[in-house]
C-alpha positions as CSV (number, residue, x, y, z in Angstrom):
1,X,61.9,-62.1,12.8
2,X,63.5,-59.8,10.4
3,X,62.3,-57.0,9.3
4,X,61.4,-56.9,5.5
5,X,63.3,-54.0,3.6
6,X,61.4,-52.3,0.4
7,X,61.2,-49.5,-2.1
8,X,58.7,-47.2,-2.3
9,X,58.0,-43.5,-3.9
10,X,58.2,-41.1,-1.2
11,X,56.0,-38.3,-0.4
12,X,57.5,-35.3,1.8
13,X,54.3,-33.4,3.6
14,X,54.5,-30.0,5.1
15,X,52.5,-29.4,8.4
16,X,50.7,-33.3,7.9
17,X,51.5,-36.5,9.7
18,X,49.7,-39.4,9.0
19,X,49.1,-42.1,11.6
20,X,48.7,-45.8,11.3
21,X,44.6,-47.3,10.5
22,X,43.9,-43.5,9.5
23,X,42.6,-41.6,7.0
24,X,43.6,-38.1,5.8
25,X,43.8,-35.7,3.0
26,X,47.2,-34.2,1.9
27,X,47.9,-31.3,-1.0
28,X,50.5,-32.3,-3.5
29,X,52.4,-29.3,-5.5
30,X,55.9,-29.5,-5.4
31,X,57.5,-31.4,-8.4
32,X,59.1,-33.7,-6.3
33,X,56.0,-35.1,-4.5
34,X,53.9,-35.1,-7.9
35,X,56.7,-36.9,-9.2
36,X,56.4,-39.4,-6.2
37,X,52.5,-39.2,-6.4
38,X,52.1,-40.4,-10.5
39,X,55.2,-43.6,-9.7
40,X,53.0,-44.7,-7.0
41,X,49.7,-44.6,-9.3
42,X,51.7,-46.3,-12.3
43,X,54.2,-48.5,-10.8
44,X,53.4,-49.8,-7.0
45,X,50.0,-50.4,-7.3
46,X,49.1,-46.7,-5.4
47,X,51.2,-47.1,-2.4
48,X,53.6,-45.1,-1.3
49,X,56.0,-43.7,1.8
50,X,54.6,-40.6,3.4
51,X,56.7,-38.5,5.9
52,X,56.9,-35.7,7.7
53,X,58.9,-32.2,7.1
54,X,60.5,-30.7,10.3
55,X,60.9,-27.5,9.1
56,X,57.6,-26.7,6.8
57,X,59.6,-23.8,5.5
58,X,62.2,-25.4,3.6
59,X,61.2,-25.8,0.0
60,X,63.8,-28.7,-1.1
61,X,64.5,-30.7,1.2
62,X,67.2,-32.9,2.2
63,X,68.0,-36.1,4.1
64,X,68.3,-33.8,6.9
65,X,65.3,-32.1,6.8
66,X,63.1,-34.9,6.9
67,X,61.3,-37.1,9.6
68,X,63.0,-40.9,9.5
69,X,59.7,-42.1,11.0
70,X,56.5,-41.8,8.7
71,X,54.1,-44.5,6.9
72,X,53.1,-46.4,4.8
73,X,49.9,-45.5,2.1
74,X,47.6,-45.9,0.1
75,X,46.1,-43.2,-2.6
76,X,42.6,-44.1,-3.0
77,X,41.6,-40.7,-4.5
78,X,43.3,-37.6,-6.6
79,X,41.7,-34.6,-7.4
80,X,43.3,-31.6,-9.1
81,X,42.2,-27.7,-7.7
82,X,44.5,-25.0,-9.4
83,X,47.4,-27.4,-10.3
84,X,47.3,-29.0,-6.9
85,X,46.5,-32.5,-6.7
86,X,44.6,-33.6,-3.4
87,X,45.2,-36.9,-2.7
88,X,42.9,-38.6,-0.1
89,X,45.1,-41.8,1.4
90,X,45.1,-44.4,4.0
91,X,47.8,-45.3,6.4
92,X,48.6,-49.2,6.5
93,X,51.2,-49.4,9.2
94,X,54.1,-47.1,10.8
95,X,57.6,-47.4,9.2
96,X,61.0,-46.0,9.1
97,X,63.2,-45.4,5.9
98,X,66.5,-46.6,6.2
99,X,68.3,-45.0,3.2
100,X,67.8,-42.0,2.2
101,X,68.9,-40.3,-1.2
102,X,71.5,-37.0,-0.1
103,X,69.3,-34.8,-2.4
104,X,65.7,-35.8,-2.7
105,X,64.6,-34.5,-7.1
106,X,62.0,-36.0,-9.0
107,X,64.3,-38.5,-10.9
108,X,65.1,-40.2,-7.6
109,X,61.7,-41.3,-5.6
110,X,61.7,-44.1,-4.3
111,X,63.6,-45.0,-0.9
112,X,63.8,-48.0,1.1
113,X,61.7,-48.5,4.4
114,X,61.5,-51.3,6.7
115,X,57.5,-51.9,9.0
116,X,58.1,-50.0,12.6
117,X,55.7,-51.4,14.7
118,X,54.8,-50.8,18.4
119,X,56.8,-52.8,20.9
120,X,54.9,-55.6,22.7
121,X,57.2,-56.4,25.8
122,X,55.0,-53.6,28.0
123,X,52.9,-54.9,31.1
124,X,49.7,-55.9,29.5
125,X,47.7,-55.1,32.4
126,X,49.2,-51.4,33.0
127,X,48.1,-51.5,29.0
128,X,44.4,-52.3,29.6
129,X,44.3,-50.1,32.6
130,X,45.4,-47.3,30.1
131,X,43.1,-48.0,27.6
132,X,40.0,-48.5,29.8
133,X,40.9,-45.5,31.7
134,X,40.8,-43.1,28.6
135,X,37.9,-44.8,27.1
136,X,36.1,-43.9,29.6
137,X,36.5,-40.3,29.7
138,X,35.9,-40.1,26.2
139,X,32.7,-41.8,27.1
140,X,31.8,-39.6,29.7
141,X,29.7,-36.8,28.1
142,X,30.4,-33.9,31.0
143,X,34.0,-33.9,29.7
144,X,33.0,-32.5,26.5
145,X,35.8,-34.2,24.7
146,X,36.1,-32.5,20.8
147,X,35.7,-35.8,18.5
148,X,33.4,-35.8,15.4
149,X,30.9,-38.6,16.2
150,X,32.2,-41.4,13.3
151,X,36.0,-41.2,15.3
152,X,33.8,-42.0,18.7
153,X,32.3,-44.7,17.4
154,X,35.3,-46.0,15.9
155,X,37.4,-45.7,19.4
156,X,34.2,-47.0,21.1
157,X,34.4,-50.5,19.1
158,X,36.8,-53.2,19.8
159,X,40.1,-52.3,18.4
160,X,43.3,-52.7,19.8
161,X,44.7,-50.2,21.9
162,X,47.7,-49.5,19.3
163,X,45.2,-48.3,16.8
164,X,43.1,-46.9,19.7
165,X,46.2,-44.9,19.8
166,X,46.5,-44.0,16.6
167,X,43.0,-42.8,16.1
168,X,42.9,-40.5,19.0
169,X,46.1,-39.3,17.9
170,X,45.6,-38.5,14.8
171,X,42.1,-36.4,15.5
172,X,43.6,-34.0,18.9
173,X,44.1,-30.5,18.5
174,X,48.3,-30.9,18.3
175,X,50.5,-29.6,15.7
176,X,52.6,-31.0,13.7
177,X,55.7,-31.6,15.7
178,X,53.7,-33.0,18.7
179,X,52.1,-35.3,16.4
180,X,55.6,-36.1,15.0
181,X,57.0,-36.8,18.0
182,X,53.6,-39.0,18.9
183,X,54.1,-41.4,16.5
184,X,57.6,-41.9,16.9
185,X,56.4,-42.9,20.9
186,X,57.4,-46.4,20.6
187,X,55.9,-47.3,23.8
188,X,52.3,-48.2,24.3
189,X,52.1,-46.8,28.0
190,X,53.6,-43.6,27.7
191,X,51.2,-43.3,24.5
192,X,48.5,-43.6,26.7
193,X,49.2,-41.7,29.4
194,X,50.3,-38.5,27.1
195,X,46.7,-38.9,25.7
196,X,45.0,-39.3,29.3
197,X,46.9,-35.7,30.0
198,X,45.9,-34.2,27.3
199,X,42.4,-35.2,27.5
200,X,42.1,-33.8,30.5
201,X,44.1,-30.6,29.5
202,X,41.8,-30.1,26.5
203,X,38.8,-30.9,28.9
204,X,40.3,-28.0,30.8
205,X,40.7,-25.6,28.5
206,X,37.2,-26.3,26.6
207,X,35.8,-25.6,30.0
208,X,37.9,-22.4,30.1
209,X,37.2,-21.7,26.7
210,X,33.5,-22.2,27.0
211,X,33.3,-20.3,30.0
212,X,35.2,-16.9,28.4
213,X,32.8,-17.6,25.3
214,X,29.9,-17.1,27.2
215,X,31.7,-14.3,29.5
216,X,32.4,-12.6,26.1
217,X,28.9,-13.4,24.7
218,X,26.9,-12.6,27.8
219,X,29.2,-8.7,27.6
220,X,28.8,-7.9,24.1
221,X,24.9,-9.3,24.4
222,X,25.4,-6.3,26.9
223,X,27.3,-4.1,25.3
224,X,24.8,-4.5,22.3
225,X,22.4,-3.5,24.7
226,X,24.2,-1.0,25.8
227,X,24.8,0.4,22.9
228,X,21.4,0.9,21.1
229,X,20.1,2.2,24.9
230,X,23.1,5.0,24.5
231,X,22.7,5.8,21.1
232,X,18.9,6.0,22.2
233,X,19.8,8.4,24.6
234,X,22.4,10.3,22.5
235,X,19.7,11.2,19.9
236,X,17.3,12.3,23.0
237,X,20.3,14.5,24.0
238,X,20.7,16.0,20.5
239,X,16.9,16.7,20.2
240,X,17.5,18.6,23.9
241,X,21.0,20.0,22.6
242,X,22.5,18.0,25.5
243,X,24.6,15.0,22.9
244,X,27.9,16.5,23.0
245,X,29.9,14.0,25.0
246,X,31.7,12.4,21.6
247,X,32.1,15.6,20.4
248,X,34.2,16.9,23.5
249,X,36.0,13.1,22.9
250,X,37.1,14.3,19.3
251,X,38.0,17.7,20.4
252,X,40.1,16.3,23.4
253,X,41.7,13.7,21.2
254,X,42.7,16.4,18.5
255,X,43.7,18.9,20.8
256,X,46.5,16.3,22.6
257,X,47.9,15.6,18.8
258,X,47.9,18.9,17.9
259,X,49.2,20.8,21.1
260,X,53.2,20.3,22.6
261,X,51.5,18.9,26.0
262,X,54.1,16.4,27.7
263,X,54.0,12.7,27.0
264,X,53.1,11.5,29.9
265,X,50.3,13.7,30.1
266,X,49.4,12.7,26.6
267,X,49.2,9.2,27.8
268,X,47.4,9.3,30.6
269,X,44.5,11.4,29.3
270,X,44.5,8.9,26.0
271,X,44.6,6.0,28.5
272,X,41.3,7.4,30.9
273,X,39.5,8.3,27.2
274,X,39.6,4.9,26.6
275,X,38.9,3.6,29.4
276,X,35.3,6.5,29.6
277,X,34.4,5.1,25.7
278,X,34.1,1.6,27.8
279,X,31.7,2.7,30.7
280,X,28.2,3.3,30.6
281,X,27.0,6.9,30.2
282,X,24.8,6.7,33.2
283,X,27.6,5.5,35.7
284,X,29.2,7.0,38.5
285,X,32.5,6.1,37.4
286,X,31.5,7.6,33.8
287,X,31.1,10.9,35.3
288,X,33.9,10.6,37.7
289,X,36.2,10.0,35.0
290,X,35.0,12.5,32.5
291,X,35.3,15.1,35.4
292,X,39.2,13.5,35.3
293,X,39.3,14.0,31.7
294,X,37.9,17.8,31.8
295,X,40.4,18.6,35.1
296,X,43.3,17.5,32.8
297,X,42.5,19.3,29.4
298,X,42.2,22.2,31.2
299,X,44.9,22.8,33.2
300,X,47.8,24.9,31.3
301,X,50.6,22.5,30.5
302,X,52.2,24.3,27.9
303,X,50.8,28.0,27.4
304,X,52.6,31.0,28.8
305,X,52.2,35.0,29.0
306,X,55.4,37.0,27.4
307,X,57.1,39.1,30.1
308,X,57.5,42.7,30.6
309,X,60.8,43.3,32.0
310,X,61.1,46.9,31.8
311,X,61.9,48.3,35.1
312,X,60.8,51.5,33.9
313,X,57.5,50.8,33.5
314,X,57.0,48.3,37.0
315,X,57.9,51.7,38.8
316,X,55.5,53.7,37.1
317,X,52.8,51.3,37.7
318,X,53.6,50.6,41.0
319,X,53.4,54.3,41.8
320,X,50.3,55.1,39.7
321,X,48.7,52.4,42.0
322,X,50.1,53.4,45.8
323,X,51.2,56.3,47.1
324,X,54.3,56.0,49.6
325,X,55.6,52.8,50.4
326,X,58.9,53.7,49.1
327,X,61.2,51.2,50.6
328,X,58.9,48.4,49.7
329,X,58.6,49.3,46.2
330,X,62.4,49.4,46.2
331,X,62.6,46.0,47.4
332,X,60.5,45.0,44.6
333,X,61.7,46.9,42.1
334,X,65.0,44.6,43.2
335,X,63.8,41.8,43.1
336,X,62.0,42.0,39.7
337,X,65.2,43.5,38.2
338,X,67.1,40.2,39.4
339,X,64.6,38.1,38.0
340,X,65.0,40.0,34.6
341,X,68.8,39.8,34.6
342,X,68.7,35.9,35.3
343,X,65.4,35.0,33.8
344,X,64.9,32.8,36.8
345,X,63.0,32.9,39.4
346,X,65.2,30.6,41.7
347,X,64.5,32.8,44.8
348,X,62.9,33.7,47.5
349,X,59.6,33.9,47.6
350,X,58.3,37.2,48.2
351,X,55.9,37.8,51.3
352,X,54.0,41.1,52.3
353,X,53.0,41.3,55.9
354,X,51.6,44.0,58.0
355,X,48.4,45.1,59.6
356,X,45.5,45.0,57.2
357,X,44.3,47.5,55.1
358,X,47.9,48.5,53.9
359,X,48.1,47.5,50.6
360,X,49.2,43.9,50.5
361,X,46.9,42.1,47.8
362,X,46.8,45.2,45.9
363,X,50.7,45.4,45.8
364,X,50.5,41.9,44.2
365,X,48.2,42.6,41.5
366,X,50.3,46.1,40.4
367,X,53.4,43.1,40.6
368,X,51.1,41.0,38.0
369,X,50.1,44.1,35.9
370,X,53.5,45.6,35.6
371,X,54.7,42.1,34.5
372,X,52.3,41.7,32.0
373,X,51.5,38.1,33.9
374,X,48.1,37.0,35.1
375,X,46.5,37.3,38.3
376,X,45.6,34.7,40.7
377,X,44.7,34.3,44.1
378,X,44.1,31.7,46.9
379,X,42.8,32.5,50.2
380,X,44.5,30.4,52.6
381,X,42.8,31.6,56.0
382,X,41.4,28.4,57.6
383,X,42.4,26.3,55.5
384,X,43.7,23.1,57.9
385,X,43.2,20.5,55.4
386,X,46.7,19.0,53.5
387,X,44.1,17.7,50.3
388,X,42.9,21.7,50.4
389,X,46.9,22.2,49.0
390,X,47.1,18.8,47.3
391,X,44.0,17.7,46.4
392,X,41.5,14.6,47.2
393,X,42.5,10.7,45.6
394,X,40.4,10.1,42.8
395,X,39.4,7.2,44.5
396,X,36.7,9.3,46.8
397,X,33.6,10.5,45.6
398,X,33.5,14.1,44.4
399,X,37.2,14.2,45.0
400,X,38.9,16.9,43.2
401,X,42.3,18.7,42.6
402,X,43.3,21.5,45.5
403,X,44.2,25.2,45.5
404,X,47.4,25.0,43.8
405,X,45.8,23.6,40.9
406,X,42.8,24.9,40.8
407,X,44.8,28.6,40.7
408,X,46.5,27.0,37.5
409,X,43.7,26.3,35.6
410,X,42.2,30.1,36.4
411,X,44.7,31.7,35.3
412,X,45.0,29.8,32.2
413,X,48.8,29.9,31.7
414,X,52.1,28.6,33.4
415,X,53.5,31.9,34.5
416,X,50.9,33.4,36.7
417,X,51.6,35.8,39.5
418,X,50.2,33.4,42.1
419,X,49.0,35.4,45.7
420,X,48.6,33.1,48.7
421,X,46.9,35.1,50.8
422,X,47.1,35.1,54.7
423,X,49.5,32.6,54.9
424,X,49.2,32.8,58.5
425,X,46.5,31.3,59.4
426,X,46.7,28.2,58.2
427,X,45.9,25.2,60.9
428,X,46.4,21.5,61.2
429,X,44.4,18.9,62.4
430,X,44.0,15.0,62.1
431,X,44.0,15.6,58.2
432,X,47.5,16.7,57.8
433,X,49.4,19.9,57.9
434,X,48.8,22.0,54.6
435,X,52.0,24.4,56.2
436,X,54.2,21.4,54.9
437,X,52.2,20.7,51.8
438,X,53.3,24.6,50.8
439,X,56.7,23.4,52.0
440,X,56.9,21.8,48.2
441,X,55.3,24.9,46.4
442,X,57.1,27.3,47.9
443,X,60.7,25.9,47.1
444,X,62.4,26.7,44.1
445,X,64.3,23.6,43.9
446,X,61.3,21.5,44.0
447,X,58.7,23.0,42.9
448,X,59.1,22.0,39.3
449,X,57.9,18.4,40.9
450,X,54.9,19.7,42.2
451,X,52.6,16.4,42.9
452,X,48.8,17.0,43.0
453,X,46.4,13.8,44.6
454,X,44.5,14.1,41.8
455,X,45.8,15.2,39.2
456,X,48.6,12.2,39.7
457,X,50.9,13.4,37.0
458,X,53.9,16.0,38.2
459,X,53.1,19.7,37.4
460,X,56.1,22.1,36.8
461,X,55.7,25.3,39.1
462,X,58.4,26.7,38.5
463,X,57.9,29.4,36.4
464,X,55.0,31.0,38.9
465,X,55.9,33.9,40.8
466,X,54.1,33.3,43.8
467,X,53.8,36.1,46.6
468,X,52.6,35.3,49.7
469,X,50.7,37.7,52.5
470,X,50.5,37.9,56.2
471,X,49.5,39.8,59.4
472,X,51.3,38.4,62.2
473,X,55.0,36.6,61.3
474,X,55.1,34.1,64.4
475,X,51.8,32.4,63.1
476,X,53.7,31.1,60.4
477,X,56.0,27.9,60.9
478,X,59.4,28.4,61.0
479,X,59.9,26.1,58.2
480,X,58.3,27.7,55.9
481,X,58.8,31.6,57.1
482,X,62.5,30.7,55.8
483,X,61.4,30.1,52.5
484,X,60.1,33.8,52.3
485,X,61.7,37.0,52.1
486,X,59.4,39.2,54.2
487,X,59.0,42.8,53.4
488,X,57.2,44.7,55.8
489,X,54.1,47.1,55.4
490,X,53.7,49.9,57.9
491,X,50.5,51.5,58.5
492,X,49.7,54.9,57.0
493,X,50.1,58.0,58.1
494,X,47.3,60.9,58.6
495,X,48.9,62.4,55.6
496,X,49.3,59.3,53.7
497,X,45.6,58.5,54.1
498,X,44.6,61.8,53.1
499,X,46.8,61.6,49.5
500,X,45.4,57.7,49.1
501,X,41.7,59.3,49.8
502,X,42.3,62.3,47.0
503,X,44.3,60.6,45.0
504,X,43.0,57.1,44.5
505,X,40.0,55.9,46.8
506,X,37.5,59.2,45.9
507,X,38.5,58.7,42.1
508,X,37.5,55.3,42.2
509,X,34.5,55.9,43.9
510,X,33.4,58.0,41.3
511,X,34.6,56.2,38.4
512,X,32.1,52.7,40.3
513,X,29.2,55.5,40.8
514,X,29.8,57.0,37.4
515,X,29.8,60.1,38.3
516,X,32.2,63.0,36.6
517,X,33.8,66.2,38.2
518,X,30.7,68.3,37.6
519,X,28.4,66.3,39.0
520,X,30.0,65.9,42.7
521,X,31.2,68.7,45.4
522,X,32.8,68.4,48.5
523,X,31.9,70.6,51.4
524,X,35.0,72.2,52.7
525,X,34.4,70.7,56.2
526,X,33.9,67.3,54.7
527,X,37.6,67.2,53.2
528,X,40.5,65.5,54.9
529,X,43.0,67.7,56.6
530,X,46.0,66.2,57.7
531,X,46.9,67.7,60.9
532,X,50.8,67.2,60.6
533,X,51.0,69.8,57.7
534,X,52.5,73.3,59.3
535,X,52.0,75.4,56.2
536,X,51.1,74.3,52.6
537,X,50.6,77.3,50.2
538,X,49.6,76.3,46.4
539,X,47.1,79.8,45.4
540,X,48.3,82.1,47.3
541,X,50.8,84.7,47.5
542,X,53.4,86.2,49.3
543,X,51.2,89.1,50.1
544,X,47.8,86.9,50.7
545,X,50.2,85.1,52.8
546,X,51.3,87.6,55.3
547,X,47.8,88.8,55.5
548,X,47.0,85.9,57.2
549,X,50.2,85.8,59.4
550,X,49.3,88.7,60.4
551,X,45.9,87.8,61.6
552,X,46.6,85.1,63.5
553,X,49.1,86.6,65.0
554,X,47.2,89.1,66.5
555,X,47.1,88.6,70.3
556,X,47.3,85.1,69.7
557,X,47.6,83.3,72.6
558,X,44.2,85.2,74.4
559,X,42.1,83.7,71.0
560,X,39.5,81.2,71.6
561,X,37.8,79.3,69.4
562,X,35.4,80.9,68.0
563,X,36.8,84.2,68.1
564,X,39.6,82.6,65.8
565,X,36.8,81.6,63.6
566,X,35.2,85.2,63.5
567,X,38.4,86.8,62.3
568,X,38.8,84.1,59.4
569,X,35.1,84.9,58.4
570,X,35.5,88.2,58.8
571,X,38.9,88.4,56.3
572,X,37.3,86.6,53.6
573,X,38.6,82.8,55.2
574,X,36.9,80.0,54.3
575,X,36.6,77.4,57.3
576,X,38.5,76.3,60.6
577,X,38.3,72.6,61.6
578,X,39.8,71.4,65.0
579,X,42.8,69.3,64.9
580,X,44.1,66.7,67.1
581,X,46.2,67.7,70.5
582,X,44.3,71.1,71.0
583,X,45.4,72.4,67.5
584,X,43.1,74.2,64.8
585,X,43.3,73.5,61.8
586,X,42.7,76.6,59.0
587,X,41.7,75.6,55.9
588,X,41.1,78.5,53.1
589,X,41.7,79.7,49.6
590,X,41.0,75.9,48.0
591,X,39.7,76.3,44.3
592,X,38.1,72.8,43.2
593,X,35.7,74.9,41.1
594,X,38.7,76.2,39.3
595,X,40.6,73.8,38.2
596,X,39.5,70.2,39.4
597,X,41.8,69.9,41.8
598,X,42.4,70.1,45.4
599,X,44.7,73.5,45.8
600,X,43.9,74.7,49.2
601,X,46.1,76.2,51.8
602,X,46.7,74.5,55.3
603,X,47.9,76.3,58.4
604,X,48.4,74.5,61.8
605,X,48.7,76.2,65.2
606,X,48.6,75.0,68.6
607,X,45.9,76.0,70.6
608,X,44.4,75.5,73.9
609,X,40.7,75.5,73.7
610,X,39.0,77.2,76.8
């Protein structure tokens, strides 16, 4: 049978297609489609060609831009909103225009069309099979299939299964091209069996849908919860003076935008605030992370101490602090006048070892004072755990950064003078070796890499100038002892412990006691006489002098003890003290009364007691 050709307006839709035995509502604005809409009213009795745009963005389009298969309608309804007509239509039967006009204006609307229909040489049985198939799971109410209730009924009554077809069609969720491309299907079967898969997709995703609905509804149910219990408890807190967790929040947030801190710091303390806002207050993760948050705003990322490189004035401190050590303040002196020439401290690291008691922590802190750096110290002496170096993973309990890092945050900048102390005696054990953990921190060239467990973020080292102190050289591993450059520390002499005690250690005392020059004596036999000193002669002169050569030369070797001591009383001496190896010691003349200040005369001899 041929198929009958005719002319009709047409009407070009954006974003609509209109299936066969349906109804639908479509907005008319362009002049080209009023045009089409008032020819169809006056001249062909209402109906009228409807198609399909396939792009929706074109606003004049051609025969090229247009769907070939749409159909045929009916307006039974206009109604005009804002000088847009709303037409309400119903769709007769499926058709396909066979000419089209090159330019599509108002003064040309009509086209020709010819009816479309479904082809009927399909396998009727495969058909009903279909159409039974589907029908039934729109019937079957735990498939929760999105249809308003007259489009049920409507599918549920004896139609045939082309506009059973149509119907469902036109009411899934599809856009426009899927529904384009629907009722172009010329087959009845695949029809079907596109709708059985996407019934059972959108069955699918309702469940999915309904399920993350209620997920989403059950949490902020929760979170609502959660919230009026927290701001409960933050306006307890401010009544108690305890609410300032949002304000340290603020204060964190503004001090990361204001402040040069790295990016990648900048991201991860950002990323672990937002992830704190979403945890509730009374968590153990809450205060985990917070303790996270407060390790990582206050380590010193960015701040630094100025540098004083005046060798001058390192020397002077150094010696106002210690009394001998002359080669080792040297070696110092060196190696702080290199660092000032290169302003690098790409060496090696620096390590005081000797007995104890000579001076070794307190050479470190003169290094820090004449630098003008902070001071900082970590005791290292049984210390056999690699996390006491590195620090825990935040994924233990009460976990926290390790020595390293810790030191950092103390001293509050990024150029510290950094003391490990008693570097030998560190151990290993099943826990790891912190020796090789200090390989890292002790290497110039790596150092600026520095990786802390907990911190998780690289921390640059490299400006620290770390000193290290030890007692006995072959505890440390060899590894590591070639990192250092060792300076040695000798103990003192009689006479070096005699200028630290008058100089330095007696001061101190009385500076700790508060006590001033007046208000403290030393008994003549309490003072500290070194015994190596043969003659020392500070108030005295030439003529007191030979006086008492004289005495003590007087039958000299037949003197004992206390008859030396008789003469010295007896000439106006002061006291006699024995010495070490059968010596005496004479100690007279000293005027601390006089002028503060420990001006005494010394005079060894050898003597054999009897």
């Amino acid at each position: 049978m041929p198929r009958e050709k005719k002319v009709l307006p047409l009407l070009i839709t954006r974003g609509a297609v209109v299936f066969p035995t349906t109804f639908s509502n479509i907005d008319v604005g362009r002049l080209f489609s009023v045009s089409a809409m008032q020819k169809s009213l006056n001249e062909t009795n209402s109906k009228i060609i409807v198609v399909a745009q396939k792009d929706i963005s074109i606003n004049e389009p051609t025969e090229n831009d247009i769907s070939l298969i749409g159909s045929l309608c009916t307006i039974d309804n206009v109604k005009e909103i804002n000088g847009v007509f709303r037409l309400r239509v119903t769709s007769i039967s499926r058709i396909k225009i066979s000419k089209v006009n090159s330019i599509i204006y108002q003064d040309k609307p009509s086209f020709e069309y010819t009816l479309f229909p479904i082809k009927k040489d399909e396998d009727e049985n495969t058909i009903i099979s279909l159409y039974t198939e589907v029908l039934d799971y729109i019937n079957d109410k735990n498939n929760m299939v999105p249809l308003p209730r007259p489009i049920l009924y409507k599918l549920q009554a004896k139609i045939s299964p082309e506009d059973f077809t149509n119907v469902l069609g036109n009411y899934l969720e599809m856009n426009y091209l899927e529904k384009q491309k629907f009722l172009e299907e010329n087959s009845l079967i695949n029809r079907l069996n596109f709708l059985k898969e996407r019934l059972i997709s959108s069955h699918l995703e309702e469940k999915i849908e309904s399920d993350i609905n209620r997920k989403v509804r059950d949490r902020s149910e929760q979170a609502q919860k959660d919230y009026i219990l927290r701001e409960k408890l933050r306006a307890i807190q401010d009544e108690l003076g305890d609410g300032d967790d949002e304000d340290n929040v603020d204060q964190y947030l503004g001090k990361l935008d204001k402040n040069p801190y790295p990016e990648n710091v900048k991201k991860k303390v950002k990323s672990e605030i937002n992830h704190y806002k979403q945890l509730p207050a009374a968590s153990v993760e809450s205060s985990m992370v917070k303790a996270y948050i407060d390790t990582m705003m206050s380590i010193p990322w960015f701040e630094e101490s100025k540098d004083n490189d005046n060798i001058k004035h390192a020397e002077e401190i150094l010696n106002e602090d210690h009394y001998g050590l002359k080669k080792v303040k040297e070696r110092i002196l060196e190696y702080l006048a290199v660092k000032s020439v290169t302003k690098s401290l790409k060496a090696p690291i620096l390590c005081l070892y000797g007995p104890p008691g000579t001076g070794k922590t307190s050479l470190a802190k003169s290094i820090a004072k004449a630098l003008n750096r902070k001071f900082v110290k970590a005791s290292l002496g049984g210390t056999s755990d690699e996390a006491e170096i590195r620090g825990h993973r935040r994924t233990y309990v009460a976990s926290m950064p390790g020595k390293i890092i810790k030191g950092m945050k103390q001293a509050g900048v990024i150029n510290p003078v950094f003391l490990l102390d008693e570097i030998d005696k560190i151990t290993s054990n099943i826990h790891g070796d912190p020796a090789s953990a200090l390989l890292e921190v002790l290497d110039p060239e790596q150092n600026s890499f520095f990786q802390d467990n907990y911190v998780e973020e690289t921390y640059d080292l490299s400006k620290v100038l770390f000193i290290a102190t030890a007692n006995y050289l072959e505890n440390i591993p060899p590894a590591l002892r070639d990192r250092l450059e060792l300076i040695e520390l000798n103990s003192y002499t009689n006479e070096e412990k005699y200028h630290i005690a008058i100089e330095h250690l007696i001061p101190k005392q009385c500076k700790q006691n508060g006590l001033t020059d007046d208000e403290i004596k030393f008994e003549t036999s309490q003072l500290p006489v070194p015994p190596s000193v043969t003659a020392i002669h500070l108030n005295i002169d030439d003529a007191q002098r030979d006086h008492i050569s004289s005495l003590l030369n007087i039958e000299l070797p037949h003197l004992t003890y206390p008859k030396v001591k008789e003469i010295l009383s007896d000439n106006g001496l002061t006291e006699v003290l024995p010495g070490a190896d059968n010596t005496l010691l004479f100690l007279f003349g000293y005027s601390w009364e006089q002028d503060k200040n420990f001006n005494m005369i010394y005079f060894r001899y050898d003597f054999k007691r009897k």
